[in-house]
N, C-alpha and C positions, 0 to 999 in steps of 0.2 A: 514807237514799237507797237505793232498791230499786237493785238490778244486773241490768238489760235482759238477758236472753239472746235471742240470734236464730239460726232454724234453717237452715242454709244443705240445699237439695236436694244429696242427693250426684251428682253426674254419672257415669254408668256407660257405660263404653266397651266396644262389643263388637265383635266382625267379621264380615262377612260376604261368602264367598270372598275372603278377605284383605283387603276394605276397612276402614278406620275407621268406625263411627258411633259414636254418642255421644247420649244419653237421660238422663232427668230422672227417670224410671219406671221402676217394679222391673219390672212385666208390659208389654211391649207385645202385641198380636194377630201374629198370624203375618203377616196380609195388611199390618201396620203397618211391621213387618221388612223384608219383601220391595219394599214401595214406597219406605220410606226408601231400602234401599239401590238402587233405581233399579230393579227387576227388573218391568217392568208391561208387559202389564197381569199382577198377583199371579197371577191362574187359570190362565196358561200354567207358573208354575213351584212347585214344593215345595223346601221349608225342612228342611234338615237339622243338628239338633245333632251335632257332631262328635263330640263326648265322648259317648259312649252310643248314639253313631250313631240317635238318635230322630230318627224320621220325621215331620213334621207332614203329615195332609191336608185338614184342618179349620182355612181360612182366617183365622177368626172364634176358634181358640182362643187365649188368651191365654199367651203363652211366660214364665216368670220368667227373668229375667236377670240375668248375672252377671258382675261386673266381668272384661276380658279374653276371655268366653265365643265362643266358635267355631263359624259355620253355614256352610253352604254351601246358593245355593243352585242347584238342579237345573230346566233347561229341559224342559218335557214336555208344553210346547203342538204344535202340528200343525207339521212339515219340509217348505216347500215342493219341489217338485220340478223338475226341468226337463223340458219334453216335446219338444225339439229334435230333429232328427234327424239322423242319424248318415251322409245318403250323400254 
Protein backbone atom coordinates (compact mmCIF):
# COMPACT_ATOMS: atom_id res chain seq x y z
CA UNK A 1 0.00 0.00 0.00
CA UNK A 2 1.69 3.22 -1.27
CA UNK A 3 1.46 6.18 1.58
CA UNK A 4 -0.53 9.40 -0.03
CA UNK A 5 1.52 12.57 0.66
CA UNK A 6 -0.48 15.80 0.25
CA UNK A 7 1.02 19.30 -0.08
CA UNK A 8 -0.67 21.73 2.00
CA UNK A 9 0.02 25.67 0.54
CA UNK A 10 1.85 27.28 3.36
CA UNK A 11 -0.10 30.62 4.33
CA UNK A 12 2.02 33.59 4.70
CA UNK A 13 1.16 36.38 6.90
CA UNK A 14 2.24 39.87 6.40
CA UNK A 15 1.40 43.52 7.31
CA UNK A 16 0.69 46.23 6.01
CA UNK A 17 0.73 49.69 8.18
CA UNK A 18 -0.08 47.29 10.85
CA UNK A 19 -2.81 45.22 9.38
CA UNK A 20 -3.02 41.61 8.99
CA UNK A 21 -3.08 39.81 5.55
CA UNK A 22 -2.49 36.67 4.79
CA UNK A 23 -1.52 34.95 1.21
CA UNK A 24 -1.14 31.64 -0.30
CA UNK A 25 1.95 33.18 -2.59
CA UNK A 26 5.34 33.67 -2.18
CA UNK A 27 5.23 36.92 -4.81
CA UNK A 28 2.29 39.03 -4.84
CA UNK A 29 2.60 42.39 -7.30
CA UNK A 30 2.79 45.58 -5.46
CA UNK A 31 -0.65 46.85 -7.01
CA UNK A 32 -1.97 43.13 -5.35
CA UNK A 33 -0.54 44.37 -1.74
CA UNK A 34 -1.84 47.51 -1.81
CA UNK A 35 -5.52 46.56 -2.98
CA UNK A 36 -5.66 43.58 -0.57
CA UNK A 37 -4.78 45.75 2.01
CA UNK A 38 -7.75 48.21 1.02
CA UNK A 39 -5.36 51.07 -0.23
CA UNK A 40 -7.22 52.03 -3.86
CA UNK A 41 -7.31 53.17 -6.05
CA UNK A 42 -3.08 51.48 -5.86
CA UNK A 43 -1.74 54.71 -8.25
CA UNK A 44 -2.47 57.14 -5.48
CA UNK A 45 -0.25 55.28 -3.08
CA UNK A 46 3.46 53.57 -2.92
CA UNK A 47 4.58 50.47 -0.98
CA UNK A 48 7.24 50.53 1.39
CA UNK A 49 9.31 47.55 2.69
CA UNK A 50 10.26 48.40 6.14
CA UNK A 51 13.24 46.35 6.66
CA UNK A 52 15.55 47.98 3.93
CA UNK A 53 13.27 50.82 3.69
CA UNK A 54 12.65 49.64 -0.29
CA UNK A 55 10.64 51.74 -2.09
CA UNK A 56 8.33 50.10 -4.78
CA UNK A 57 7.20 52.44 -7.78
CA UNK A 58 6.42 49.94 -10.32
CA UNK A 59 2.85 48.71 -9.57
CA UNK A 60 3.17 45.53 -11.64
CA UNK A 61 6.54 44.56 -9.81
CA UNK A 62 6.20 41.33 -8.09
CA UNK A 63 7.21 41.77 -4.21
CA UNK A 64 8.65 38.26 -2.48
CA UNK A 65 7.22 37.82 0.69
CA UNK A 66 7.86 36.88 3.93
CA UNK A 67 6.33 35.25 6.73
CA UNK A 68 5.60 38.27 9.39
CA UNK A 69 7.19 40.88 6.61
CA UNK A 70 6.42 44.76 7.28
CA UNK A 71 5.24 47.61 4.54
CA UNK A 72 3.79 50.50 4.86
CA UNK A 73 1.93 52.09 2.70
CA UNK A 74 2.38 55.81 1.67
CA UNK A 75 -0.51 58.27 0.15
CA UNK A 76 0.81 60.35 -2.78
CA UNK A 77 -2.33 60.86 -4.73
CA UNK A 78 -3.48 64.72 -5.26
CA UNK A 79 -4.67 66.69 -1.44
CA UNK A 80 -7.90 68.26 -1.92
CA UNK A 81 -7.93 71.65 -0.83
CA UNK A 82 -10.45 74.11 0.55
CA UNK A 83 -11.22 77.36 -1.35
CA UNK A 84 -13.56 78.99 1.33
CA UNK A 85 -13.15 82.26 2.50
CA UNK A 86 -11.93 83.69 5.31
CA UNK A 87 -14.22 87.10 5.82
Amino acid sequence: MESEIQLKAKTITYYVNGESQTTDRHKLTVRAILTNAGFTPAEDYRLVRDAGNNTYTNLDEEVPLHESEKFTALFQGPTPTSHGSLA
